[in-house]
C-alpha positions, 0 to 999 in steps of 0.5 A: 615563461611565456610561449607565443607561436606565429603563423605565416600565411602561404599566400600574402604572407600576412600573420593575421590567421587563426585555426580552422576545420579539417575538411575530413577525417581522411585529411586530419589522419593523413596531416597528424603532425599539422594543423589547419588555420584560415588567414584573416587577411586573404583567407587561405586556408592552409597546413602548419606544423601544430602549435603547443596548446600552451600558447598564450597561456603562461606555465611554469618553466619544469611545467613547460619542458615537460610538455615540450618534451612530451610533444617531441615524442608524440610528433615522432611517433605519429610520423613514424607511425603515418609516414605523412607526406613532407607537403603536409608543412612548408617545405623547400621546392628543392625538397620535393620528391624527383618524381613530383617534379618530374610529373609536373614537367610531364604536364600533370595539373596536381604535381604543377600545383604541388610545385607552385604551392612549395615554391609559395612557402619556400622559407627564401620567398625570393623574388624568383621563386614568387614568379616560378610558383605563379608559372606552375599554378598556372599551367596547374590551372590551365590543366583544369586543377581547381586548387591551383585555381584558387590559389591564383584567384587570391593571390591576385586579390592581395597582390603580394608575390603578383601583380594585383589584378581583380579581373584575373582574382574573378576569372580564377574564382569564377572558373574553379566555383563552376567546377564545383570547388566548394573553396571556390564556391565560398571564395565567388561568395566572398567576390559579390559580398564585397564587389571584387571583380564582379558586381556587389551583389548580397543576393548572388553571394549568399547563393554561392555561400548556400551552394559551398555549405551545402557542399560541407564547407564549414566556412561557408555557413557562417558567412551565409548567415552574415550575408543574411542578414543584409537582406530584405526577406524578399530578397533572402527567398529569391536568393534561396531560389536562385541557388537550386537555378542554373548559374547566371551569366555573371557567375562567367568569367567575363571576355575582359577577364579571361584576357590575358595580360 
């Protein structure tokens, strides 16, 4: 018997991801029944319902019941236990608390962003719900909500539930990596490294690369390293340099794309 496990991306809905690292143990306690994966397509970093240890692997069908039994019982006595919030996986909006809503109506960036985030993984991923998930993330964004922030800022990169607009991917970017998100740190790295929206520029991706691992995002490391390895050792040291200076002007969302449209 063989089991196999799909995870869809949120954001572009791609299956391409794979595990990633829990940002603390705060999260990793508060999230028992999910899981952290990356996409490798728009590299959202997202919460899933775990999946079985035994995937890709091939058992024997008594074997595999009694895992499957065994991790039914440990799921619900962990949720019992924890109680974690039903946002930890994909959820219908219309499953949201009444409160969340409410808050979210009353102008508050994190419900907004809750909002658009459940409206992003509704299983229906109609038409409809794509817009309103764009609307909440952005009054979420416009509130000063760094996550929603990102959230615009990759969408707007893959295209897939918006209008693809490069010049809206580095205003979000930009914007929340200047706020000092460390995700918006290494997504702005990501932007120089291939010239999305902005100027190709290794040196300036490597700084925002440096700037997010020194920031503990773990993500961040490896692709500082691949950057390093672009550049000429004067141009390694100036980056170096340049990520303990203030933010250069190209670092800011530029007129163009601060426009709406």
């Amino acid at each position: 018997m063989l089991f196999r496990s799909k995870i869809i991306c949120p954001g572009c809905q791609g299956s391409r991801c794979r595990e990633s690292r829990w940002l603390s143990l705060e999260e990793k306690k508060k999230y028992p029944a999910s899981g952290p994966y990356r996409c490798l397509d728009c590299s959202h970093r997202f919460l899933s319902t775990k999946q079985s240890s035994l995937n890709g692997k091939r058992v024997s069908a008594p074997v595999a019941i009694v895992a499957l039994i065994l991790a039914v019982g440990i799921t619900y006595w962990l949720t019992r236990v924890e109680a974690p919030s039903p946002l930890a996986a994909p959820v219908s909006a219309s499953a949201l608390e009444p409160e969340i809503r409410k808050a979210a109506e009353a102008g508050d960036a994190g419900a907004q962003f809750k909002m658009g985030e459940a409206l992003l993984q509704d299983p229906a991923r109609t038409p409809e719900n794509s817009a309103n998930a764009v609307r909440w993330l952005e009054m979420a964004a416009e509130n000063g909500n760094t996550e929603a922030m990102i959230a615009l800022g990759r969408l707007s990169r893959t295209g897939v539930g918006i209008l693809q607009n490069f010049g809206h991917t580095a205003k979000w970017i930009q914007t929340a990596a200047a706020r000092g998100n460390p995700e918006g740190m290494l997504e702005l790295g990501r932007l120089y490294r291939d010239g999305v929206g902005v100027d190709k520029d290794p040196v300036r991706a490597y700084v925002w690369f440096n700037r997010s691992a020194a920031a503990r995002n773990l993500d961040a490391v490896r692709e500082r390293e691949n950057v390093a390895r672009m550049l000429t050792p004067e141009e390694l040291k100036e980056a170096q340099k340049q990520s303990s200076a203030p933010d250069s002007d190209k670092d800011k969302p530029s007129e163009k794309n601060v426009h709406k449209g």
